[in-house]
C-alpha positions as CSV (number, residue, x, y, z in Angstrom):
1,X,-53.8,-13.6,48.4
2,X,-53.9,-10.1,47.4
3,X,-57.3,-8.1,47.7
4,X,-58.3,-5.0,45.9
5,X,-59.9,-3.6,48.9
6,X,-56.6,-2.7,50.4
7,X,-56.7,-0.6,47.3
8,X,-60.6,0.6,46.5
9,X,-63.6,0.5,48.8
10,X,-64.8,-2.8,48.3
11,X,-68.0,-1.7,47.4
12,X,-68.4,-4.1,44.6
13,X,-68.0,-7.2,45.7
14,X,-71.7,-8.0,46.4
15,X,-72.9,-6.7,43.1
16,X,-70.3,-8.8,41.4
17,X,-71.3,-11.6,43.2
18,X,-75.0,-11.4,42.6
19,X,-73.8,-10.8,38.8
20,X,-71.6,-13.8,38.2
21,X,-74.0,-16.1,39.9
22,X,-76.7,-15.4,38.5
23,X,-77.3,-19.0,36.7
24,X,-75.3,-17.6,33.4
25,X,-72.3,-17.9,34.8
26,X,-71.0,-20.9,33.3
27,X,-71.7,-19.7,29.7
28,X,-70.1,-16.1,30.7
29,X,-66.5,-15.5,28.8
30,X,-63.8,-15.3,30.8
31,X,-60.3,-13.4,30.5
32,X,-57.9,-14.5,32.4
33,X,-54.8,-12.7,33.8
34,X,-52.0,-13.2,36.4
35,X,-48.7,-12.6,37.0
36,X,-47.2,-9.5,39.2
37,X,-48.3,-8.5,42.4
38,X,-47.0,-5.3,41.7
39,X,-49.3,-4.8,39.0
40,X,-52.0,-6.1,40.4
41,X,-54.1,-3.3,42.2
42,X,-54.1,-1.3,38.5
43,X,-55.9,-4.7,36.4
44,X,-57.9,-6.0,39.4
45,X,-59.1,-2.4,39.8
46,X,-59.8,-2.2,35.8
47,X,-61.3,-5.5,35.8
48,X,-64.0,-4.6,38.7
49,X,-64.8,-1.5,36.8
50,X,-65.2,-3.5,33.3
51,X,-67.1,-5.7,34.7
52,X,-69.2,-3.5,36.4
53,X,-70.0,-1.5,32.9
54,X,-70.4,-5.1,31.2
55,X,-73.1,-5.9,34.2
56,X,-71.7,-9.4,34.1
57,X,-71.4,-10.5,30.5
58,X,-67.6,-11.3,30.6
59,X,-65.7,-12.3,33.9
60,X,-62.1,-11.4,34.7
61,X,-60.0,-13.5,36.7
62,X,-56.7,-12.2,38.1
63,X,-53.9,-13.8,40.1
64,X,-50.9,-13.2,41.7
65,X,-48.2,-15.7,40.9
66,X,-45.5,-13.1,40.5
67,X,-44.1,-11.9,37.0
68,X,-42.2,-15.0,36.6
69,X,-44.8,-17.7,37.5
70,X,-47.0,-15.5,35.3
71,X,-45.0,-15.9,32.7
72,X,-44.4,-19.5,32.5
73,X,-48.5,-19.6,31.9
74,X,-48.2,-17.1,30.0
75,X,-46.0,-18.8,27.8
76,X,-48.2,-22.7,27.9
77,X,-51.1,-20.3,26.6
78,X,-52.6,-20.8,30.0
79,X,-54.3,-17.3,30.1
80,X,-54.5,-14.2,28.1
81,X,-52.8,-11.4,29.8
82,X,-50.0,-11.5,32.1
83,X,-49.2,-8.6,34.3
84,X,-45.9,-7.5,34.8
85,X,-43.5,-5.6,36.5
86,X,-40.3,-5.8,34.3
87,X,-39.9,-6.3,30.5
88,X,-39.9,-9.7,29.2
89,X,-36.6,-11.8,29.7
90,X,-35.0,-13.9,26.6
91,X,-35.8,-17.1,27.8
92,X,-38.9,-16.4,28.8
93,X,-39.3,-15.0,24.8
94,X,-38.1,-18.4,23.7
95,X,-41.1,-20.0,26.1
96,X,-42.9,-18.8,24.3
97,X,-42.2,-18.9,20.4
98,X,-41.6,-22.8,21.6
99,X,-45.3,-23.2,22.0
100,X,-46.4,-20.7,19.4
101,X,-47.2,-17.7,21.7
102,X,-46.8,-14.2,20.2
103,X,-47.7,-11.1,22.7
104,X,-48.3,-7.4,22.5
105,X,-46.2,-5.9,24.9
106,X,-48.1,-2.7,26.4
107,X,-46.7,-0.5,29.4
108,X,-49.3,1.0,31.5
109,X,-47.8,2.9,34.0
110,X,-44.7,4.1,36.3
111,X,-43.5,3.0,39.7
112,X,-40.8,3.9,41.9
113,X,-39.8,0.8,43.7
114,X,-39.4,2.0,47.3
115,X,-37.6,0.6,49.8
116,X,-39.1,1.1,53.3
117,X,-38.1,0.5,57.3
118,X,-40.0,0.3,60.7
119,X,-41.3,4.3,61.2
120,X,-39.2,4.0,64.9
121,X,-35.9,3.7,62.6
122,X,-34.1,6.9,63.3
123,X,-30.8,6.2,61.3
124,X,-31.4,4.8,58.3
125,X,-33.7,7.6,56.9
126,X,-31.0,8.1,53.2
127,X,-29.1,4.9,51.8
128,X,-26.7,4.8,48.8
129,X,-26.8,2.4,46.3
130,X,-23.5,1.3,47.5
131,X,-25.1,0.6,51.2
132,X,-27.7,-1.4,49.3
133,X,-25.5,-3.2,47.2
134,X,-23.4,-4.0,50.2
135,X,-26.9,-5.4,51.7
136,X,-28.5,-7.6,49.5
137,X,-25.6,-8.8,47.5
138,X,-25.0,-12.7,47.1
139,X,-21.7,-12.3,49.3
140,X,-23.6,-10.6,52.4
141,X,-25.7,-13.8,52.9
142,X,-24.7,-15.0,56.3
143,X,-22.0,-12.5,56.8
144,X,-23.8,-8.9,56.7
145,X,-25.7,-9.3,59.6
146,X,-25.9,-6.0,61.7
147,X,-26.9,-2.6,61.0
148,X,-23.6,-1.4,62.1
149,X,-21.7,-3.6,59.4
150,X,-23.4,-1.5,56.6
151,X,-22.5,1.8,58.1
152,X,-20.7,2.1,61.2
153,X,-22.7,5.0,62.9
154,X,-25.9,2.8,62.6
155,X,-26.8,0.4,65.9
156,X,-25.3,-3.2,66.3
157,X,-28.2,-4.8,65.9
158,X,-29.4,-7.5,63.9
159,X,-31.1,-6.5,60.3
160,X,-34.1,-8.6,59.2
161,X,-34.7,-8.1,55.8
162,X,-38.0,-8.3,53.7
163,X,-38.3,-8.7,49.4
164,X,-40.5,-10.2,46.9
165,X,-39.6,-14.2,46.1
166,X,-37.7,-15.2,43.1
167,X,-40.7,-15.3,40.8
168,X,-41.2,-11.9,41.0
169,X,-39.9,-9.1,38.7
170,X,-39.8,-6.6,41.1
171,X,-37.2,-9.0,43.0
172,X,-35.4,-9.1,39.3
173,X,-35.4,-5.6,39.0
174,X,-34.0,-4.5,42.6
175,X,-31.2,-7.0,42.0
176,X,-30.2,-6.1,38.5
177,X,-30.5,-2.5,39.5
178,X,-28.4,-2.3,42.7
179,X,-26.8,-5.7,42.5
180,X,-26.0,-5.2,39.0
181,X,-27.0,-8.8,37.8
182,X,-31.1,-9.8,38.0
183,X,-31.7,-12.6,40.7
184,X,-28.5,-12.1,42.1
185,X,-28.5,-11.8,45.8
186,X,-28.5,-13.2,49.1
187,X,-30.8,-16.3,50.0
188,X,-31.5,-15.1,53.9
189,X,-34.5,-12.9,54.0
190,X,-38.4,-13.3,54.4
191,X,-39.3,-13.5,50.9
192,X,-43.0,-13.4,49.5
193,X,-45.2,-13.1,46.4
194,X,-47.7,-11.2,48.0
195,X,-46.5,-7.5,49.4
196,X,-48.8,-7.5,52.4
197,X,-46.4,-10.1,53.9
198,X,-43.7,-7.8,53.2
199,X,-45.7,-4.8,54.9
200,X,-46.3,-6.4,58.1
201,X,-43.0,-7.9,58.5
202,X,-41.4,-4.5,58.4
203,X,-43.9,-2.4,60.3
204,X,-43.5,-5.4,63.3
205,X,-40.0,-5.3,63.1
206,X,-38.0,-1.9,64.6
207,X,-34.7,-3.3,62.7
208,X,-36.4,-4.4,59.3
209,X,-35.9,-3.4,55.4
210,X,-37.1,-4.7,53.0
211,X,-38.8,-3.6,49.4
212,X,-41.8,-3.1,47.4
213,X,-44.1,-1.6,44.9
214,X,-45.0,2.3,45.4
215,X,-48.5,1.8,45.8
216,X,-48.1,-0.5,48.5
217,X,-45.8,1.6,50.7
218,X,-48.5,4.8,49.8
219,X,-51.7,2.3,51.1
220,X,-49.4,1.5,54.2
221,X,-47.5,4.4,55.1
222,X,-48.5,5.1,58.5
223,X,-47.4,1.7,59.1
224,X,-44.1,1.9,57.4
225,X,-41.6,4.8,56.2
226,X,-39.8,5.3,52.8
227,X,-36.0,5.7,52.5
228,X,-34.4,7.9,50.5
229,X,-32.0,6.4,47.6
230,X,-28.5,7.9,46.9
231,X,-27.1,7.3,43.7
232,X,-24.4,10.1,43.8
233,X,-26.3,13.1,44.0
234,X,-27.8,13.0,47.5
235,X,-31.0,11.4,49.1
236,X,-34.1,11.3,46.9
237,X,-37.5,10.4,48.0
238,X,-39.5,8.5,45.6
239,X,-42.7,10.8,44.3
240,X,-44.5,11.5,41.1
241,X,-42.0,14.7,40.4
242,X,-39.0,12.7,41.2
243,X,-39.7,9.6,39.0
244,X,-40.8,12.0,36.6
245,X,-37.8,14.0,36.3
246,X,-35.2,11.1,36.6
247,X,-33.9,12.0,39.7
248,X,-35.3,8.8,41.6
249,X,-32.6,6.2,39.9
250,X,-32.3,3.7,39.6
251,X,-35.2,2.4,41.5
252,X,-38.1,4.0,38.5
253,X,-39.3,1.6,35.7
254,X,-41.9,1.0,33.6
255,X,-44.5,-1.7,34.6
256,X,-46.5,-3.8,31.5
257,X,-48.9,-6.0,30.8
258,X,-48.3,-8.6,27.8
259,X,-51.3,-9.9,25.9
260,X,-51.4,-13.0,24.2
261,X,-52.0,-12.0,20.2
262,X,-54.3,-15.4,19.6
263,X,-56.1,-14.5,22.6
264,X,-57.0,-10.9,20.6
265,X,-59.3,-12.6,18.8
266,X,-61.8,-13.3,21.2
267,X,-64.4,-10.0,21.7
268,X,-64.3,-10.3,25.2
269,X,-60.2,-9.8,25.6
270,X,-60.6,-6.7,23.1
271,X,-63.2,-5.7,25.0
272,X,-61.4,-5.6,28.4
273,X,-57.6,-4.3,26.7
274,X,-60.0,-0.9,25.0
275,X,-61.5,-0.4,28.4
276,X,-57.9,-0.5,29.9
277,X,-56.2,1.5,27.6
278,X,-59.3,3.9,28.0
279,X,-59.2,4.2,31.8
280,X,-55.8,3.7,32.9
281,X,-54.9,7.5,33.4
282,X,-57.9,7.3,36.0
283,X,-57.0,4.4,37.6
284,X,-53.2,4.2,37.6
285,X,-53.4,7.3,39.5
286,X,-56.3,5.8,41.8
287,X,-54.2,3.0,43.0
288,X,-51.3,5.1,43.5
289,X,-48.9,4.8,40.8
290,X,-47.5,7.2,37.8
291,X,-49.7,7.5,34.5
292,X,-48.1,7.3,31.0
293,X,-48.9,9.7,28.3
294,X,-52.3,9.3,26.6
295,X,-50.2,9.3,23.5
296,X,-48.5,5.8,25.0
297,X,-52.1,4.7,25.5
298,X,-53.8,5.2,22.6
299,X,-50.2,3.8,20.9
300,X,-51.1,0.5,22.5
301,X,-54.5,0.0,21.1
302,X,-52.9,0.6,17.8
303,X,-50.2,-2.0,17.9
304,X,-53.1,-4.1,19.3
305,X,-55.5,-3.3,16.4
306,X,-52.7,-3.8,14.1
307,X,-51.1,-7.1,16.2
308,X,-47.7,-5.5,16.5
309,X,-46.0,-8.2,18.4
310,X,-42.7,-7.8,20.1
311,X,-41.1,-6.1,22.6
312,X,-38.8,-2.8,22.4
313,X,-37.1,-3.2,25.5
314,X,-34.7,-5.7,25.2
315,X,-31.3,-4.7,26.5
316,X,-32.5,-1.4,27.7
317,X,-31.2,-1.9,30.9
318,X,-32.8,-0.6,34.3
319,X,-33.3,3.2,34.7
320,X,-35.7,3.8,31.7
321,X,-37.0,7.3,31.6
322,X,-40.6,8.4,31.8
323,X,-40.0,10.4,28.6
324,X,-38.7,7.5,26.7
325,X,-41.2,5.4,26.7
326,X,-43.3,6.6,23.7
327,X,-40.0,6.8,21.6
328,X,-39.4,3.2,22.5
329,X,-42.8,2.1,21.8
330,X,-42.9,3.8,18.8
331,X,-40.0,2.1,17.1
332,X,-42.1,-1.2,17.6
């Protein structure tokens, strides 16, 4: 299980302690969220500051179950917010409307899924999207084995590779981005909901890959290096500039949170979405990844106030652009 201390001092969780045992717990409203792992440091790091400002009167819950697993609660009306790090997926939609659940879709930030090796890897420091593809597609599994099968001037040694686990939408979006089909890939690597795993395998392993969220290569990267992504045009580094000029592709995309639209009438989950939207400049950048316009921000309290349900990006493909997000969301 994740922590937000690998994130933010933990220098709240006494006082949160003290405040949600202090014998009104049990009549204390709760909101509950999971879902992605990726999205996880920006709500858990919300949710200790609301909290903080409500001294106690509503609790947040958050879990990490992966965009996918969050999903499926999301959809049985099991909680009331679902973090997530790719749009939501047809069938998934029709989850839902099968048990009544309409949702606000919100994106609150950027991140530039980064794919990382051991800092003693000397060769592998650029990778195309075809090197990639030749990696982690469904047809490598048990057959692309060695470093030197990928690109001939790298060693003949074995490659141990590291990804999120099939629940996860950051594992949906890697695939359908360099695979060119989501959840299509090969079965043989050390696969995990929560990133930390993924961390540690990598920075133990002088022959490892694997891939992950930005902010958790930034919170580890004396541990573990980035690799820069070819897609035609030479390597490119992922970084605030480069995901917001486009020239990080396709590994950039939009992250979200979903909120369930029954669940907007309780005080408490208005409550906590206003304090979001309000603070997530602030603490998007905090945790490490890419703000979105303040005009996105305030256009999300608005299609909450007005319960605008739906989602815009349907069939957008990967490779959204930073600048297209308030167009998109507009349209709603």
């Amino acid at each position: 299980m994740l922590n937000s201390s690998n994130f933010r001092a933990p220098i709240t969780a006494a006082f949160l302690s003290a405040l949600f045992y202090a014998g009104f717990a049990s009549a204390t409203p709760i909101v509950k969220i999971d879902g992605s792992s990726t999205v996880f440091p920006i709500t858990e790091a919300v949710a200790e500051d609301f909290q903080i400002a409500k001294r106690g009167a509503i609790r947040v819950t958050v879990g990490i179950s992966g965009t996918g697993g969050g999903f499926k609660k999301f959809c049985r009306n099991e909680i009331d917010i679902v973090n997530a790090s790719r749009p939501i997926t047809e069938l998934e939609m029709e989850a839902c409307k099968k048990e009544g659940v309409q949702f606000v879709e919100m994106p609150i930030a950027f991140d530039a899924l980064t794919v990382v090796v051991n800092p003693k890897n000397t060769w592998s420091k650029t990778i195309t999207v075809e090197e990639l593809q030749k990696i982690w597609e469904p047809s490598a599994q048990g057959k692309i084995t060695s470093w030197n099968q990928i690109n001939p001037a790298w060693p003949d040694k074995k490659i141990k590779l590291y990804g999120p686990g099939a629940d996860s939408g950051t594992f949906e979006y890697f695939t359908e981005a360099i695979v060119g089909k989501a959840k299509s890939s090969r079965g043989d690597f050390t696969a995990s909901e929560d990133d930390n795993v993924l961390v540690q395998g990598v920075a133990s392993d002088l022959y490892a890959l694997g891939f992950f969220g930005f902010a958790y290569y930034i919170e580890n990267s004396k541990k573990i290096n980035a690799v820069a992504i070819d897609s035609g045009d030479g390597g490119v580094l992922p970084s605030a500039a480069t995901v917001e000029n486009n020239s990080y592709k396709p590994l950039s995309r939009p992250i979200f949170i979903y909120v369930n639209a029954k669940s907007t009438e309780k005080p408490a989950v208005n409550e906590f979405i206003n304090f979001y939207m309000q603070n997530a400049t602030e603490l998007v950048t905090e945790v490490k990844y890419f703000p979105l316009s303040k005009e996105v921000y305030d256009l999300n309290l608005e299609h909450l106030n007005k319960k605008k349900v739906g989602t815009v990006f349907k069939g957008t493909g990967t490779n959204i652009k930073l600048e297209d997000i308030l167009k998109l969301e507009s349209s709603l």
